[in-house]
DRENKOLNU-502151 format. One record per residue (C-alpha): residue in three letters; x, y, z. Coordinates in steps of 0.1 Angstrom, whole numbers, plus 5000, padded with zeros to 4 digits. Each point is the difference from the previous one (the first is absolute). Layout:
residues N
AlaXYZ...
END
This chain:
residues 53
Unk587624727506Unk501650274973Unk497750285010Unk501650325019Unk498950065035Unk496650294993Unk500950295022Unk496749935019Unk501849655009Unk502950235016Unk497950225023Unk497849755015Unk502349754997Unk497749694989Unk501449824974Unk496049914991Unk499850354979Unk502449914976Unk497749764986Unk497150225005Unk502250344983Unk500549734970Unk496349954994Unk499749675011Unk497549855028Unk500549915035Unk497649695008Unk499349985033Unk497949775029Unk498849965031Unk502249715023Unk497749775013Unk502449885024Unk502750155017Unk503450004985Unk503449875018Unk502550205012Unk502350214973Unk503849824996Unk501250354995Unk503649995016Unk502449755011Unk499249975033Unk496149914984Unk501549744975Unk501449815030Unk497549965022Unk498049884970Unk503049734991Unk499849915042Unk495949984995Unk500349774973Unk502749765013
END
């Protein structure tokens, strides 16, 4: 993406309000199941490689 973090963005930290300070829309909807666990650090990505051996 080429556009500059807003300054929004930097004080609340969600990377979401970029998009939203660049007049775009957010389309959003309700989960109608539950989602899995996040992979968000190493330690995630391998008990997900061990879950899927």
């Amino acid at each position: 993406m080429s556009w500059q973090p807003s300054p929004l963005e930097h004080i609340e930290m969600l990377e979401q309000l970029r998009v939203l300070w660049y007049g775009e829309k957010i389309h959003v909807a309700v989960a109608k199941a539950v989602p899995g666990t996040g992979v968000d650090t190493a330690d995630d990505l391998e008990r997900v490689r061990a879950e899927m051996r």
